[in-house]
Structures are given as C-alpha cells and as structure tokens.
N, C-alpha and C positions, 0 to 999 in steps of 0.2 A: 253693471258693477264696475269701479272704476279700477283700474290694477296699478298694482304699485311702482311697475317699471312702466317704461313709455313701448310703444309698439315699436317692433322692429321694420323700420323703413327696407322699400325697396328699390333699388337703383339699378342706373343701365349697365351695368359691371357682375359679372362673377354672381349671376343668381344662385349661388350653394348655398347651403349651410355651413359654416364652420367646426369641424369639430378638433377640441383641443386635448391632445395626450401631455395632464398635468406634470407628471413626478419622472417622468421617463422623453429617453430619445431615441429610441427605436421605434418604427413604425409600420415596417416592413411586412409585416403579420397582419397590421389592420388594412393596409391602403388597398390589399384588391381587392377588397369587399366593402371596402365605403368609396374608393374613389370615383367610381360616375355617379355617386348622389351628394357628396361632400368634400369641400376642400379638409385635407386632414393635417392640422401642425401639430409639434409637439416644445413646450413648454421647459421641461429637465428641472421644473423649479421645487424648490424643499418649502416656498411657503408662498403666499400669492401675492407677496412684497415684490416677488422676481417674477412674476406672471405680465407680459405686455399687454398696455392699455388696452389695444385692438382686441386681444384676447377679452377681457373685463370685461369690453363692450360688445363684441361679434357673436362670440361663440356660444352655439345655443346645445353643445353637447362634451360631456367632457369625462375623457379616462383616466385612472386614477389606479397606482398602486395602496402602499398602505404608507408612503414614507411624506407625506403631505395630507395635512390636517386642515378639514373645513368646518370653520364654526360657522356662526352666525353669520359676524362679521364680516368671515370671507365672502360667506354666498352673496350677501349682498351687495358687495362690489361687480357682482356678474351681473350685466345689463339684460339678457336675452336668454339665460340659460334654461331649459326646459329639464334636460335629463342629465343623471350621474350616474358613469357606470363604472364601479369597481373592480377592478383584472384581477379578482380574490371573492371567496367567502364572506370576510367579516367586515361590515362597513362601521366599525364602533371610531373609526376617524373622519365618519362625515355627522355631523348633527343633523341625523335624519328628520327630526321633529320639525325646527326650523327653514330645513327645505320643504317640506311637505308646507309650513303654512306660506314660503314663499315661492309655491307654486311647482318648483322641481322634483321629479319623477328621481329616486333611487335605486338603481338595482346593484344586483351584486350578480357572479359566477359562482355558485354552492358547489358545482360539481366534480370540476376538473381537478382536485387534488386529492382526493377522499382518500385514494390509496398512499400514496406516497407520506401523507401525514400520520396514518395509519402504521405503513411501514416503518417509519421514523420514531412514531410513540413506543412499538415495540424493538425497537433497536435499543432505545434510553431503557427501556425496563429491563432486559436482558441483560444492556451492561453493567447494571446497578448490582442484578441479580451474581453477575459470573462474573465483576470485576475487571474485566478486559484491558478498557481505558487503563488502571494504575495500574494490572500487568505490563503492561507494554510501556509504558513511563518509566516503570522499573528497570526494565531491559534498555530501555534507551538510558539511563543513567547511570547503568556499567552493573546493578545486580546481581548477583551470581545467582539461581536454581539451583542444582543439582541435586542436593541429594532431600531425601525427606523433608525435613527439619529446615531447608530453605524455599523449600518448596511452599510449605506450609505456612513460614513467613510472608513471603512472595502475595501469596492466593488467599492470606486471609479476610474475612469474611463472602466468600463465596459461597455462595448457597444455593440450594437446590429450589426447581420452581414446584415440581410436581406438587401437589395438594396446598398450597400457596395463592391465598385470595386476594384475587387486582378487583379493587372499587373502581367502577366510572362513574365521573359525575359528571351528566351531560348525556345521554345517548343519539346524537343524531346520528348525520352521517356518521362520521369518523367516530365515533364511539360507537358504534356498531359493527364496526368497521375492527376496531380493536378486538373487539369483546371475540369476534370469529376469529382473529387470530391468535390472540391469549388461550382460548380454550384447548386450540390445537398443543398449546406447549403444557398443557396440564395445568394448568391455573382453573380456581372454581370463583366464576367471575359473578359480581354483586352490582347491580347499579343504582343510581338515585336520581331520576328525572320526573320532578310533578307534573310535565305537562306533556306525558305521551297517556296515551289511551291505554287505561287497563287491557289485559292479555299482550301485548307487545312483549311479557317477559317468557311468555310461555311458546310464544311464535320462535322463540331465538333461545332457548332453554336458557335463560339466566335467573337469576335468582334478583327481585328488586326491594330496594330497601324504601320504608316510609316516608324517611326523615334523614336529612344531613348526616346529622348527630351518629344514625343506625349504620351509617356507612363506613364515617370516618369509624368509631369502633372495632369493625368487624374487619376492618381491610387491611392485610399487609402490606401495601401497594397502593396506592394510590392516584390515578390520572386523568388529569382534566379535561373535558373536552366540550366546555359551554363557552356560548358567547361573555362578552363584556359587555356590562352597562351599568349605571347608577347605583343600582341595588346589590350590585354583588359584586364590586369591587372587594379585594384584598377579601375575598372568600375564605383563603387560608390566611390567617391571621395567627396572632399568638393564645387566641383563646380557641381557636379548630384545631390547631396544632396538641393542644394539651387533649382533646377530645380523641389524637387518633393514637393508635401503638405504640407504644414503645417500641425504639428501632423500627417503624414503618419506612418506605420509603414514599416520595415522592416527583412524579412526572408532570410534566406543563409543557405541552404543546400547543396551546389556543392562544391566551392572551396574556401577557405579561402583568397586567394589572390586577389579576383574579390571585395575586401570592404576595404579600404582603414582605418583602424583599430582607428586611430586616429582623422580624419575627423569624424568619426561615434559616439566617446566618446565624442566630442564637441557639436554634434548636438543633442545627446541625453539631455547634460547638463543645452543645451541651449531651449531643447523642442521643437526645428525644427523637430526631431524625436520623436516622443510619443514612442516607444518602439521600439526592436529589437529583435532578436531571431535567433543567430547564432551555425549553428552546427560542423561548420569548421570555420577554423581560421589561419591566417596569419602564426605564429609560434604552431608546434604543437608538443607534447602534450602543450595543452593549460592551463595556470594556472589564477586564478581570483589576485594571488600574485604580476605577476608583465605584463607589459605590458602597453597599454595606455586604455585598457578597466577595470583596476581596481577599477577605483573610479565612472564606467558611471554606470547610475542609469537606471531604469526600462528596464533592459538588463536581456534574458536568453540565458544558454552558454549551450551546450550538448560534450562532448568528440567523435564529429566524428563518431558518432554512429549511423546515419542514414537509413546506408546500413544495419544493421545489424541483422539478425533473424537467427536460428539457420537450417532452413529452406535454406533459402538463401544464409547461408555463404559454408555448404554441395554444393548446386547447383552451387555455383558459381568455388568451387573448382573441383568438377567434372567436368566440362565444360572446367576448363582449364586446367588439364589432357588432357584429350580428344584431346583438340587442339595440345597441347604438343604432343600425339599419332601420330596424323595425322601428324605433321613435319615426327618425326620417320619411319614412316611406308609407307609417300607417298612423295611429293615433293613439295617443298619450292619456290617459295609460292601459286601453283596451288590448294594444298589440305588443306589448310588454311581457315577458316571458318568466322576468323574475325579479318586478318592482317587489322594493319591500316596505311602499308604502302606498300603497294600487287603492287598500278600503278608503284611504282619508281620499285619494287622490278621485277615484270614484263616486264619494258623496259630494263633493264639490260642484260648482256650477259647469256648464258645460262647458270643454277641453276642445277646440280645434286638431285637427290633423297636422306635422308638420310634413305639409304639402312638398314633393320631390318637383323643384321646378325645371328648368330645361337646363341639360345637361350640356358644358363644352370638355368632355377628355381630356382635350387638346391642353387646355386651363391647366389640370391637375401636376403637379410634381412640382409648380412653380413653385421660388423661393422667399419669403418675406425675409428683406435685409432690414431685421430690427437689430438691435445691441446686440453683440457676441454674447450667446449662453443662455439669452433669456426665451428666444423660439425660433424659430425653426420651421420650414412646411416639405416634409415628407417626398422625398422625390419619388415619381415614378418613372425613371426614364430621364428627366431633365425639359427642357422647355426651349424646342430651337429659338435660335437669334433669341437667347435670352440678354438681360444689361439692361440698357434703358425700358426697356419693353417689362421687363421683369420690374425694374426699381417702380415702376409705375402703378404696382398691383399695388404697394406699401400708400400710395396717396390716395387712392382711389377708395370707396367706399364698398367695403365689400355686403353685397344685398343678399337676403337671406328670401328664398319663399315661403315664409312662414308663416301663417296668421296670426297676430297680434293676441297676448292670452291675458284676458280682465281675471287676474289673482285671487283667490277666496282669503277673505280676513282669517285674521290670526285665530288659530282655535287649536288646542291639543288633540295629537292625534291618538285615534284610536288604539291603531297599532303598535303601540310603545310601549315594553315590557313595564311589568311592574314587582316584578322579583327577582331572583338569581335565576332568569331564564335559561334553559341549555339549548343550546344553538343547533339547531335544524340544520343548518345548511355549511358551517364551518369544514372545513379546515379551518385558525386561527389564525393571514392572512398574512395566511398570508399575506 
C-alpha cells in the first residue's frame, strides 16, 4: 500500500531518531531517558509557523504541552512523524482523528496530576463556599471587621458545606478523586457519567444521576470534570444554566470550552449563579481585561494551573519520555502504554518497529545553530571541540533507523467520542 509520506532515508550521519519538544525548552527531565536512543531538541514554538524545517521533516517523535495546537494541517507538514505525546491528560489540542488516518500514534500522560487538580477543584469550592478570596480583598483594601455588624458585611454570603450537594459531571480520575474529597467535608455528592459501568456508584457510595438535566437540578455546586470534544462543547450554556439552582455555584477545572463564557457573565450578573470559579477558560492565556467575563462579579479566575506541582509536572514529563522510549525502542502501537488511538492504529495494516539503531553518546547534547528561538538540541554535557564540527550536524542529514511506514487511507476512527464523553484520564491539561 502506497504511503502518503516518502520513507525516511538513511545516511552516514547521526543514525537517531529525532525527537522534538514542541511548545517548551526545558529538556532536562527527558534527555536521560531518551538520550542514547534519540537526539532530543526542543522547538519553544506556540504554532508550527516557528517549528524548523529539519524539525517538519526529521522528527519522527514529538512532545507537546497544551499551548500549541495541531490540526490537520499541521500534522501534515511533519515528514516522518510516527508518535505524539502529550506532557498532560487532555489531548483535545491535537486532532487525534486526523493523525490516526495520517498514520501517527497519540498518547497522553492521564496520571500524574489527578491529585493536585483534585486538590485545586476543592480549593475553588471551598472558596466559593467560605468566601475567603473577597475576605481577604477586603482587608487588603483597608475594610474594617470588628465588630458584628461589619463582620457580617465583610463575610456575607458564606455558607455552610455540611448537607450541601456538589454534582460531578465526569467521573474519571479527577472526579473520583473530588468526589473522596467533598465527601469528607460533608457534601452529599451526586454524579452524571453515561459511560462508566453500572455499580461504580455503589463501589464509592455516591449517589448517580440519569440524565444531565437530573443533576444540574439537584446540585448546589457544580464541577466539571470531562474531556472536551465536538459534542459537548459549551455544555453550560445559557439553557443548562437555567436548568440548574438558583444561587448554584459553579467549578471548571478541565477545559475551558465546556462553559459557555458569556452565558456565565450573564447569569452571574443576574444572580442565577452565586458564584463561579474557573481554572481554564475558553481563550487562553486568560485575561480579566478583555473578554465577556470582565465586568462578571463574584467570579475567581486561576491561569490553568490546576495540574500543576512541581512533583507532577517531573512525573508527568518522565512518563512521557518513557512512552516516547517505548515508540523508539519497540513497536507502534503494540508497546504504547497509553495511545489513545491504539484500536484504529491496530486495525491498520501492518506497523514496523521503530528500530533503535546504533548508538554514539558521544553525538548527544550537540547544538543545532538554527535562527535564535526557533530550536534548540538539549545538552547533555556540551560536545568537546564543538564550532565547526558542531555547525556541521546543521548540513548534514540527519538519518533515522526507522523502517519506512506505508499509511492506511483515510477512514474515521473508531475511537472518537460521539457525545459529551467524561474524560477517563484527565486532569484538563493541563
């Protein structure tokens, strides 16, 4: 079968692979674990206008935060690319469909965050709940407390959690994750996910509702924690909105596009919503200057930060090393640990290894002197009697051992949500 890219030549130079860290320039974290099977550069690019040609055409592996978007278009300016691995849970910024029919392997890292986004969701409900955030606003803007009657100013609407229902919608990790911790603060917690197996409510003593609709309803509280995709965009809308409490509140720490940004400054305005507390957001980076949540009142905003500990973001990048490894070193997409599109990739015609050719150490840490800003290669150490010897790797062709992969036609993939699916494996991506 004939493939849509050309095979990747091999030459007397540098038989690695390349692999490219897109959206970032730290490296540090991946290079001792790919660098005797892979040259490893990094990119720092926000869109793949700023990605070096060599890049486009060499690299047959590539990591990826959430701050660089790959459609179609992009993928198909990558000559060679085999695998994508996301240093996050939520890949709803790579159009997995499209890589899947153009051959590339997807994964993501589901695991390394589950607590700290967990911890962060119940931080935003707490604060909503016990007002903290405008306490402390207050005091910083010269306030006075003291006696009852300013007290009471001060702290109004704080409320009590005990016997107070938080709805999840979503129960994967991180909503699982929540749900054990809400309960411990007295919260009698409700969830709504179609596509977990009955008894799962009774495994975790929660109580699961049928239908959207049954949730938004019954929930004082509200917090999301499903993926993003086609179908369940702007989930809260201005017609869910009408469907939940009076004075509810609501939480968003997954993805920005699941809230309907404008509906939600409305409903706060209007006090349909007592409060909100979003950590992701429809355009990001997020600003309080312009958008339609600038003027919305008793609203907290966090910069997408949820996934993030310093713990986690180490684990999450090692992890996806690793997997990057296991492309390199085994076969695509059998030694993959957490493609998340392995069924399509699977029914496909037969997948070569991408074979680990011979190694020189020695090679690793060199520098490609492409344009200031656009990439980078990861030092290890540095590259004695580098200079000419070094500017020489930039002309050279750098050879991959990889066997040549004949593409399967375009076909939609199986694995492609076809509802408001809740995300398995998020944190929201971080």
């Amino acid at each position: 079968m004939q493939g849509i890219r050309p095979p990747i030549l091999n030459g007397p130079m540098h038989p690695r692979p390349l692999v490219a860290l897109l959206d970032g320039r730290d490296c540090t974290v991946e290079m001792p674990i790919l660098k005797d099977v892979a040259t490893v550069a990094f990119c720092d690019a926000q869109s793949t206008q700023e990605i070096h040609e060599k890049v486009l055409n060499e690299a047959v592996a590539a990591l990826l935060y959430h701050t660089i978007t790959l459609s179609r278009d992009d993928l198909e300016k990558f000559k060679g690319l085999r695998v994508i691995v996301r240093i996050g849970s939520g890949f709803d910024n790579v159009d997995v469909k499209a890589a899947a029919e153009l051959g590339i392997a997807v994964c993501n890292v589901p695991a390394s965050s589950v607590e700290e986004t967990a911890d962060t969701s119940l931080c935003l409900i707490l604060n909503l709940y016990r007002r903290v955030t405008w306490m402390h606003q207050a005091l910083r803007e010269g306030t006075r407390a003291s006696s009852v009657e300013q007290i009471r100013e001060v702290a109004g609407g704080a409320a009590r959690i005990r016997g107070e229902t938080l709805g999840i919608i979503g129960l994967g990790r991180v909503g699982q994750a929540v749900a054990l911790r809400a309960k411990a603060f007295g919260f009698s917690v409700i969830f709504y996910d179609p596509y977990l197996p009955d008894g799962v409510e009774r495994s975790l003593g929660l109580q699961r509702m049928g239908t959207l609709q049954d949730l938004l309803i019954h929930s004082d509280c509200v917090s999301l924690h499903c993926s993003l995709n086609e179908h369940n965009h702007h989930l809260i809308n201005d017609f869910t909105i009408k469907q939940m409490r009076q004075g509810a509140f609501l939480v968003n720490t997954s993805r920005g596009g699941l809230v309907d940004e404008k509906a939600l400054a409305q409903a706060l305005k209007e006090g349909r919503i007592r409060g909100a507390a979003l950590d992701v957001h429809e355009t990001e980076p997020f600003s309080f200057s312009t958008g339609p949540l600038k003027d919305a009142p008793n609203l907290i905003c966090t910069p997408h930060t949820s996934w993030y500990s310093e713990q986690a973001s180490v684990e999450a990048r090692e992890e996806a090393a690793r997997e990057v490894r296991r492309a390199i070193t085994g076969r695509i997409p059998d030694s993959l640990k957490n493609c998340v599109n392995k069924e399509y990739l699977m029914a496909a015609s037969q997948w070569p290894s991408m074979e680990a050719a011979t190694v020189h150490p020695e090679l690793n840490g060199a520098t490609y002197r492409f344009p200031p800003g656009l990439i980078n290669v990861a030092a290890a150490g540095g590259l004695p009697g580098a200079g000419a010897g070094v500017e020489s790797l930039v002309s050279g062709t750098l050879a991959h051992g990889i066997a040549p992969v004949s593409h399967p036609p375009r076909a939609p993939s199986p694995g492609q949500p076809n509802k408001a699916e809740a995300d398995r494996d998020i944190p929201s991506d971080q």
